[in-house]
Each structure stands twice: as C-alpha cells, then as structure tokens.
C-alpha positions, -999 to 999 in steps of 0.1 A, spaced: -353 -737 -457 -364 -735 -419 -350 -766 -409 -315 -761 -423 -291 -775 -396 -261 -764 -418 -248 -743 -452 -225 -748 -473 -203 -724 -492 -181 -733 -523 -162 -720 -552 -149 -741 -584 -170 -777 -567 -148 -768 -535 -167 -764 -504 -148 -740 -477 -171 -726 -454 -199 -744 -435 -222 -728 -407 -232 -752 -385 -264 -738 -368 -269 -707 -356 -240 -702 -338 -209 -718 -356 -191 -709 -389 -158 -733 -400 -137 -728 -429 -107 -748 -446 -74 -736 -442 -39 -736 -450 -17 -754 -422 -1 -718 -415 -36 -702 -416 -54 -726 -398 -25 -719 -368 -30 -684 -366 -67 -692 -366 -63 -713 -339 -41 -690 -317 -68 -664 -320 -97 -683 -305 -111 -709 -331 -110 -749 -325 -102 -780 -347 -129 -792 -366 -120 -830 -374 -154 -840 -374 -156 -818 -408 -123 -826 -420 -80 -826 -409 -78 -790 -423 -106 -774 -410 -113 -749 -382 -144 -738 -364 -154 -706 -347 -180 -705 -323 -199 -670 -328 -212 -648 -301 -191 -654 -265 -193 -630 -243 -160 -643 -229 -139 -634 -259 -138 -609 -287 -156 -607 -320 -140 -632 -345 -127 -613 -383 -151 -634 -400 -148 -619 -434 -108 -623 -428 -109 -658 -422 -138 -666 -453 -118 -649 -474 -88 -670 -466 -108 -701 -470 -122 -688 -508 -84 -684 -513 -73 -718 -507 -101 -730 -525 -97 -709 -562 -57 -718 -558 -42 -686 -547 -36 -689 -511 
C-alpha cells in the first residue's frame, strides 16, 4: 500500500475518479460538466481517457477546487443519473 502511484474509485464496474499521486485527483464527466470543470481551473486528461478531467491539488496560485462537487458528479454519470 506505500507504493501506490494511483487509486481508483468506482461504482456499478465503472471507474470515475482516479488520484494520481499525491497531488492530482481526475474524474469523468459529462461534456457540459467537464466544461464548467474546465473553466474553473482543471485540465484535460486524455492520457486517462476523451472524457476525463484532472485537478491538480494544492496551488497556491489559485483557489481550493469543490472536490466533493466534482466526485459527486463523476459517481452521477457513472450510476446513470447525471
């Protein structure tokens, strides 16, 4: 468990959040969701997959990211009722 260099989160066999070391979390979004997400300080994550989005944690140069917003979006998309 030390040497984790990423997690995984997923509901229903869906996977839609993935931290990424200790200072990345990306989730899978909707195309309107992943815009918003986008405008508001996170980057593509292709390297992941076309619908995801990553947000790098702790900048000084910009303000706390809604985490729990954003996963809960993710989990919505994923169980169908986004």
């Amino acid at each position: 468990p030390k040497q984790f260099r990423y997690v995984v989160t997923a509901t229903q066999g869906i996977i839609f959040g993935v931290a990424t070391g200790m200072n990345a979390v990306s989730f899978r979004l909707d195309r309107e969701m992943s815009k918003r997400a986008l405008l508001s300080g996170a980057e593509a994550a292709p390297e992941i997959g076309a619908d995801w989005v990553s947000f790098t944690l702790f900048r000084s140069d910009w303000p706390a990211h809604d985490l729990a917003f954003w996963a809960l979006k993710a989990y919505a998309l994923a169980r169908g009722n986004a």
